[in-house]
DRENDREN-69926 format. One record per residue: residue in one letter; z, y, x of N, C-alpha, C, CB in turn. Coordinates in steps of 0.001 Angstrom, whole numbers, plus 500000, padded with zeros to 6 digits. Glycine has a CB too. Example, Ala and Ser with C-alpha at 12.3 -4.5 7.8 and 13.67 -1.06 7.14 Angstrom:
residues 2
A507800494310513190507800495500512300507800496700513200509046495527511308S507080497750512850507140498940513670507870500030512900505725499402514084
***
This chain:
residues 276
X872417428683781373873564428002780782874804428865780893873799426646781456X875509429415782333876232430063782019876183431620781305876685429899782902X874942431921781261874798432941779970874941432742778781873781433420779812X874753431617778585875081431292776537876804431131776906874074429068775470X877469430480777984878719430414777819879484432108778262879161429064778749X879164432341778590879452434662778454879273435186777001877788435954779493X878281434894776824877175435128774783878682434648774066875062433266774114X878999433848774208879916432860773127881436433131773515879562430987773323X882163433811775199883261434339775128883625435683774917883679434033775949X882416436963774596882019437607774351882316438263772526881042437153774936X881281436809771812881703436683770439883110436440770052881015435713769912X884004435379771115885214435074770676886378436172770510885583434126771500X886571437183771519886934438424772155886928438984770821885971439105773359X885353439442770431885219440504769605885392440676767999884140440806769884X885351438875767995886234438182766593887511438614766486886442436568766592X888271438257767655889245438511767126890267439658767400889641437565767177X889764440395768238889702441758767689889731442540766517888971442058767960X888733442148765516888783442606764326889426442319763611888075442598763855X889818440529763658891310440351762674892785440821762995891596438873762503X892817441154764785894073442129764651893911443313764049894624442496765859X892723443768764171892897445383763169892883445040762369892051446576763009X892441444091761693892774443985759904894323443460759473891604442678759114X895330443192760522896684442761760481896737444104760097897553442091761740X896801445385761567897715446283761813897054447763760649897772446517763715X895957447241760050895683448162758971895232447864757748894927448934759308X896045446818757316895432446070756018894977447225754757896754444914755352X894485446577753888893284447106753001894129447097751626891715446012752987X894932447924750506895273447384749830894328447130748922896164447768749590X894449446173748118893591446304746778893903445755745109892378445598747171X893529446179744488894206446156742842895413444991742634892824445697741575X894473443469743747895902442692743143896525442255743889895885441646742315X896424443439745067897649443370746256899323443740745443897217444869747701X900480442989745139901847443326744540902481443731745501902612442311743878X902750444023746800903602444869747437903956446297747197903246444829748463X904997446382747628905132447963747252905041448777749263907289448284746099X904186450072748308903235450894749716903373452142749630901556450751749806X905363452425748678905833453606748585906879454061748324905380454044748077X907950454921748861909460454683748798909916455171747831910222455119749777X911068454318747432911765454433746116912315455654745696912771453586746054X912378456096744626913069457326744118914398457307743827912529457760743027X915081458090744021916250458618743730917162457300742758915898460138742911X916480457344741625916982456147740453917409454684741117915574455773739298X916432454109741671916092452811742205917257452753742884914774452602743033X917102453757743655917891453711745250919600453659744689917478455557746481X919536454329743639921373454787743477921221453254742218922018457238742464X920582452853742032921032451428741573920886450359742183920573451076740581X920285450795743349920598449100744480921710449582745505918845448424745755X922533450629744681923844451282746006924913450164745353924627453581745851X925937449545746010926715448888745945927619449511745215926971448475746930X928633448490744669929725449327743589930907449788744776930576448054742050X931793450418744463932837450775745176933949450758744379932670451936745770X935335449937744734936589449907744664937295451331744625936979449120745698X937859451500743636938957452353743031939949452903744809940123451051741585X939906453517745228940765453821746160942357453758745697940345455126746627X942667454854744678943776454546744005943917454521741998944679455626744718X944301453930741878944198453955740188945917454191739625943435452114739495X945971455061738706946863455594738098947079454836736736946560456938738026X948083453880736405947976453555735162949554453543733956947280452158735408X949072454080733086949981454488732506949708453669730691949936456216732789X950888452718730996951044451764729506952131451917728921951003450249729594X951940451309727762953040451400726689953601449657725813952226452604725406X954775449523726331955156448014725949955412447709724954956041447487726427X955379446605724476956106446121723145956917445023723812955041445529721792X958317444670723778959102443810724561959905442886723689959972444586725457X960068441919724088960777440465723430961640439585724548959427439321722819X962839439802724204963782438916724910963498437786724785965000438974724610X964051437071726277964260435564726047965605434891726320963322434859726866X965729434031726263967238433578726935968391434159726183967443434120728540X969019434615727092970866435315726697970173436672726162972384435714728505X969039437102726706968916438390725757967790438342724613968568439688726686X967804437261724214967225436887722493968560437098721486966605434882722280X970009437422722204970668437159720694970690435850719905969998438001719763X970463435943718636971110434596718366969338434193717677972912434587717042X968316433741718809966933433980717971966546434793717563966697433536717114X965922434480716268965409436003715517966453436400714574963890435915714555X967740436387714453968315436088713487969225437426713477968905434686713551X970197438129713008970634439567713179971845439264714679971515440286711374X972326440529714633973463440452715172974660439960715323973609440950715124X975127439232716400976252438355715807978106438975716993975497436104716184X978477439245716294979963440000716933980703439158717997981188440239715666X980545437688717442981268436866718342980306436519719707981728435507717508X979112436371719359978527435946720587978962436822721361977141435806720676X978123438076720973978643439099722299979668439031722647978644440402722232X980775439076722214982143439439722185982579437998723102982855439686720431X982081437364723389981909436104724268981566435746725202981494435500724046X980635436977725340979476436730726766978408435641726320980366435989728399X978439435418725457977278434443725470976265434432725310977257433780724997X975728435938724895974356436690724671974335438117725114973969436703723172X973451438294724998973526440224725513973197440735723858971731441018727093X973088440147722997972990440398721304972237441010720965973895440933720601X970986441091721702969580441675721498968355441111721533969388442487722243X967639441317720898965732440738721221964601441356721559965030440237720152X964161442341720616962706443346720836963240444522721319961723443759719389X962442445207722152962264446618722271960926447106722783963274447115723111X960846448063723314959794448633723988959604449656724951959217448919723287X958760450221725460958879451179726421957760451354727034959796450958727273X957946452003728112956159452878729143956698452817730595955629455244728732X955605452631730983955618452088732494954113453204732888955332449848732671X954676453256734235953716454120735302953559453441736284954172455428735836X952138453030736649951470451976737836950670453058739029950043450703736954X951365452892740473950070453458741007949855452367741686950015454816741837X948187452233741753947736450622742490946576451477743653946648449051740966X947393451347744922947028451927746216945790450395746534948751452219747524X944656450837747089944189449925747654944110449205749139943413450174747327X944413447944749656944907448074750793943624447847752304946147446984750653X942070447630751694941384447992752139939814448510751097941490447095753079X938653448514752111937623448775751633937302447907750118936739448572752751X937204446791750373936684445567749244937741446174747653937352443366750033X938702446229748241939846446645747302940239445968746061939612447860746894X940189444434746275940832443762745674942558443431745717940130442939745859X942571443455746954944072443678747368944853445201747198944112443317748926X945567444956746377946374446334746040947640446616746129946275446672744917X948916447063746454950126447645746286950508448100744874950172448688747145X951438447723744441951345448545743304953125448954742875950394447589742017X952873450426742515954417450608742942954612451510741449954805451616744782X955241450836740517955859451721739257956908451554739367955577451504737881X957205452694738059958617453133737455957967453206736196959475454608738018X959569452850734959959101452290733679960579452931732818958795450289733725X960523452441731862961664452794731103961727451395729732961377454635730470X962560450859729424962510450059728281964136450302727466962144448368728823X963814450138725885964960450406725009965017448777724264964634451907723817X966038448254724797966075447197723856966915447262722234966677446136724717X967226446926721231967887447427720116967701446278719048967305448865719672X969040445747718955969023444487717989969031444890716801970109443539718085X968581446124716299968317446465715071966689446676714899969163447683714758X965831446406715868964867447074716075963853445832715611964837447741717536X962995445734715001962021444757713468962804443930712980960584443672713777X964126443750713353964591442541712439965747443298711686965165441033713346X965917444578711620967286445475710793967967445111710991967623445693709570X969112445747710323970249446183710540971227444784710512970537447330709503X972362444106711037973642443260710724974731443658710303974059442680711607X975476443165709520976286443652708932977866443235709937976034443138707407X977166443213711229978426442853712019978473443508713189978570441457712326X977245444467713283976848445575714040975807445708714928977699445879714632X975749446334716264974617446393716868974979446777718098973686447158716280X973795446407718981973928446772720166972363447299720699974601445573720924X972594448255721743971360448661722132971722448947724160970878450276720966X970491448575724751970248448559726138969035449461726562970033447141726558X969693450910727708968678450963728180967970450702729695968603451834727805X967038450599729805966500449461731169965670450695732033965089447758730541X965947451645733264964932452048733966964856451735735202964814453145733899X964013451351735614962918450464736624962245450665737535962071450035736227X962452450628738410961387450901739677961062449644740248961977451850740920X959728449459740906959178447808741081958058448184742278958281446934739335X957756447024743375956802447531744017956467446022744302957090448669745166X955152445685744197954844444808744512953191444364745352955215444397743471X952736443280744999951189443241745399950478442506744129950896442305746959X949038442996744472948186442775743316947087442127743822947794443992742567X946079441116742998944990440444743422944004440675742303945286438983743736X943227441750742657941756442382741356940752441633741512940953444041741546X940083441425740820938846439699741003937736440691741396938243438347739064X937766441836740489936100442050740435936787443481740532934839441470738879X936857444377741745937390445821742015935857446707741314937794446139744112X935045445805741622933509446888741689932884447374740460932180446116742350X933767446166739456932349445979738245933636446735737289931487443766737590X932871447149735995933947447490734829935320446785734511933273447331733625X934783445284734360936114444486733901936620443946734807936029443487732967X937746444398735413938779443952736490939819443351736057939292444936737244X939631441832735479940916441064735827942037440763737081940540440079735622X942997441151736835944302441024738238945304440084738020945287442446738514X946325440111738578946985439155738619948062439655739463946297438042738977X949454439713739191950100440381740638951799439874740477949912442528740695X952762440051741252954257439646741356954659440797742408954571437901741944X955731441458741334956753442850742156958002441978742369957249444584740977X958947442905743250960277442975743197960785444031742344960756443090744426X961429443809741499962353444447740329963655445437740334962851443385739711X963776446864740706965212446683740439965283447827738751966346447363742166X966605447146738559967151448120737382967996448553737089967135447952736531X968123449829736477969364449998736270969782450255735023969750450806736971X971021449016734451970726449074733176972177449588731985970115447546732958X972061449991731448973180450260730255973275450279729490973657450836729989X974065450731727860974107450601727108975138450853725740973787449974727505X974780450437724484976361451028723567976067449785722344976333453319722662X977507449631722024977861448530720943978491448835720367978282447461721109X977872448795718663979101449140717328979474447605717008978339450105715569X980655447749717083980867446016716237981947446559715001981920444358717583X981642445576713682982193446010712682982695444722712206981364446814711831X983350445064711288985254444263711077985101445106709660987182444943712589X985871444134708887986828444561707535987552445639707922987925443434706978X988046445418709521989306446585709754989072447884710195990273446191710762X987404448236710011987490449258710968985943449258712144989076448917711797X985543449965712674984459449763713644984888449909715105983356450736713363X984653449552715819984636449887717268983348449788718017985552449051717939X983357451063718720982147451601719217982645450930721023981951453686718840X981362450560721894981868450106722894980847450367724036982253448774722651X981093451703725364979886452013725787979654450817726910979823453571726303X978387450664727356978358449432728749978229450380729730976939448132728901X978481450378730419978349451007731901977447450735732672979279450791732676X976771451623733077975147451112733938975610450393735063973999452507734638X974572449570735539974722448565735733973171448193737271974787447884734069X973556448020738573972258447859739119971884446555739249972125448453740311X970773445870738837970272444618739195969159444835739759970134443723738219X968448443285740697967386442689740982967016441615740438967351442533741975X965937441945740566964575440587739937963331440594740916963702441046738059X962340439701739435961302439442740287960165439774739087961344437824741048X958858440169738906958229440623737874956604440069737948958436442184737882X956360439175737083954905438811737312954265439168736220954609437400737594X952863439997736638952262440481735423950221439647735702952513442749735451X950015440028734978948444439178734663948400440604733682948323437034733687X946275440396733482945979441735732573944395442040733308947402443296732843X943878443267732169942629443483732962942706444775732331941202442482732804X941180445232733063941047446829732738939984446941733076941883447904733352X939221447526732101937901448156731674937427449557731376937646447645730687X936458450172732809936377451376733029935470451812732008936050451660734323X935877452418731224934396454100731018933401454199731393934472455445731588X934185455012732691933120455760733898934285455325734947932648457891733779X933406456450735861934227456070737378936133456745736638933230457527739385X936049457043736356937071458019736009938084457266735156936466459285735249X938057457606734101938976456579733040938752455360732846938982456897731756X939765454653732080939652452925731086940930452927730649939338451173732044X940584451560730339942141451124729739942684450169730364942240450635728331X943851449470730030944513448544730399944714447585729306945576449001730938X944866446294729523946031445342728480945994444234729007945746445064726830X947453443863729046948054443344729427949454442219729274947933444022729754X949581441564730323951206440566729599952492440536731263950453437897729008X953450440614731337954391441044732189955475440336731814954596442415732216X955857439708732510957777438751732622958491439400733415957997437016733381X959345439504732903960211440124733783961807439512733790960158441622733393X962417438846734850963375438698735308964136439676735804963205438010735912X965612440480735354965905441395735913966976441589736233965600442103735520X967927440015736364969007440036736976969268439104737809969821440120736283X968327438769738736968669437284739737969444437572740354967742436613740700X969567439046741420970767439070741977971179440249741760970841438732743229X973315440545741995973638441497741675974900441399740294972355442116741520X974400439938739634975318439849738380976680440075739071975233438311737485X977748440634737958979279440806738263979719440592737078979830442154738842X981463440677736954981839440696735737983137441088736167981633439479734886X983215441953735646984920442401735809985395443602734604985203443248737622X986970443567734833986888444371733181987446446002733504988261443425731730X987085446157732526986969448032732986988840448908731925984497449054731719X988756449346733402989953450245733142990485451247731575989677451227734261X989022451224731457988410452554730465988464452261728864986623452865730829X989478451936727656989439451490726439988086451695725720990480452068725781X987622451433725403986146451081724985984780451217725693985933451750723969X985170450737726739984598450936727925984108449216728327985773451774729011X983137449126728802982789447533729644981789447817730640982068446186728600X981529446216731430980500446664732522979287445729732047981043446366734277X978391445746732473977580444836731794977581443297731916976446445208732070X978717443116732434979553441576732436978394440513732378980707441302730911X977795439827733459976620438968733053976665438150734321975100439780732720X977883437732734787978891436830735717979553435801735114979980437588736314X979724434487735290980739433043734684981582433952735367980606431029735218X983035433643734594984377434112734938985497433049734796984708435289734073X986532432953735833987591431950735416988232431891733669988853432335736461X988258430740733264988343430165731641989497430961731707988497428313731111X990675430607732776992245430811733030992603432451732887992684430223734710X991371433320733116991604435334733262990473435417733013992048436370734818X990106435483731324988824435867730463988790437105730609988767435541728977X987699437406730677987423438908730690986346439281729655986940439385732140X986654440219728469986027440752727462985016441070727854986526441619726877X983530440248726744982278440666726820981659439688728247982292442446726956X981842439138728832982084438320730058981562437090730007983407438155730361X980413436714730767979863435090730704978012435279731190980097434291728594X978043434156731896976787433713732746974983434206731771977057431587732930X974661435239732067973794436009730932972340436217731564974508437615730494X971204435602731578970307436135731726969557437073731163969947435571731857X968994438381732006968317439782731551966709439420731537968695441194732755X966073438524730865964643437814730818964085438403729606964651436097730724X962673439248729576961867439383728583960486439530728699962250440234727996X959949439739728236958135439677728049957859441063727413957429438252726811X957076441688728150956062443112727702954669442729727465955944444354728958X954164442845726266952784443036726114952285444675726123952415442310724760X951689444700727043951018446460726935949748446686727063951468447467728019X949635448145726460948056448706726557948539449754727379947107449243725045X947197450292727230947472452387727945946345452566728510948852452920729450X946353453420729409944748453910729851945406453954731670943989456036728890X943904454351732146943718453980733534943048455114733989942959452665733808X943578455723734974942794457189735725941876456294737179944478458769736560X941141456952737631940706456247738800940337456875739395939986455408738831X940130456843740946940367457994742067939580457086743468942460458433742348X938618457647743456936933457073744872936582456102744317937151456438746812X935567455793742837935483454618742711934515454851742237936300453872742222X932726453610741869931642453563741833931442452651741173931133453616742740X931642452543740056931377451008739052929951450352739059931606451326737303X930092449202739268929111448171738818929041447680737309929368447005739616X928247447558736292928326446720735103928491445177735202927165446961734383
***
């Protein structure tokens, strides 16, 4: 008896024995689907993760539309008295180019810095022609630094979203015309602050280039307005201050510097690994 029970722990032992070697050296066969060989080169660099732009260089070109005190009188031409009132800055469209560098502020690199300088020409002669009561033209250059929020840093199409601080410095020249005669009238540059919120996306190429397009508000005189009158005969300051009714001051009255850029342009890019 206890020999058949030896016989039978004997068999148990040597059973299973053989199914650990058949764990630790399995058998493949035709409709075994595992894979039992390492990936090549291809595979491997397409299961590599995308990588965020370290820094991106972007360089657009605006098309711009006043709002507020610097729409002028609507779409409508130039008008002598408004300006001559303070009650508009007597302009609407212009345009201009802006330079973006968007630093990334870590690895993921959705979070970005983004620090341009720009240039804009505003010109109330500019798609709506000429008035027969004259014209005025503003120029706007810009430096802005703000932060940015990129949805998708990794893949081609990177929608963002971002809000700078604004400053500018701005100036300008006014013909106003009369039965009697013209007078030419320069503005005197002028420094303001604002605040600048832009939205937009951009779609790479390659790692290297894309483009941009985009939409941008820009507020550019919250603080800083003055108004006072200038020593200088055809001379002013960019007067965009309420002033006592009692000591008017020419060109003079409560003026917001508010417009809208729609832009395109292209996009350089610098350590970056796109995803589709």
């Amino acid at each position: 008896m206890k020999f058949r029970y030896i016989i039978l722990i004997v068999l148990v032992f040597t059973f299973a024995g053989r199914l650990a070697a058949q764990d630790v050296n399995p058998k493949v066969t035709k409709k075994d689907t595992s894979y039992n060989f390492i990936a090549n080169n291809t595979i491997l660099n397409m299961l590599k993760p995308g990588k965020a732009p370290r820094l991106t260089l972007q360089l657009s070109f605006d098309y711009d539309i006043g709002h507020m005190d610097l729409a002028g009188d609507e779409n409508a031409y130039f008008r002598r008295a408004d300006f001559e009132s303070g009650g508009t800055f007597g302009t609407r469209y212009g345009y201009g180019v802006t330079l973006t560098g968007k630093i990334a502020l870590h690895k993921a690199g959705n979070m970005r810095v983004n620090i341009t300088s720009g240039f804009n020409r505003f010109q109330s002669s500019f798609v709506i022609g000429e008035s027969p009561e004259g014209e005025v033209s503003y120029n706007v250059f810009s430096a802005a630094v703000g932060i940015e929020d990129n949805f998708m840093p990794t893949k081609r199409f990177k929608p963002y979203i971002g809000l700078d601080l604004v400053s500018s410095f701005i100036s300008g020249k006014a013909l106003l015309k009369s039965e009697f005669g013209d007078t030419e009238v320069k503005i005197k540059s002028a420094a303001r602050f604002g605040v600048r919120f832009n939205l937009g996306f951009e779609y790479a190429f390659s790692n290297r280039v894309g483009i941009n397009l985009g939409y941008r508000l820009t507020h550019a005189n919250i603080i800083g307005k003055e108004s006072k009158a200038s020593p200088v005969s055809g001379e002013t300051y960019l007067n965009d201050e309420e002033t006592d009714l009692s000591q008017p001051i020419s060109y003079a009255g409560w003026k917001q510097f508010v417009y809208s850029s729609f832009f395109t342009g292209i996009n350089f890019y610098f350590g970056m690994k796109n995803k589709k």
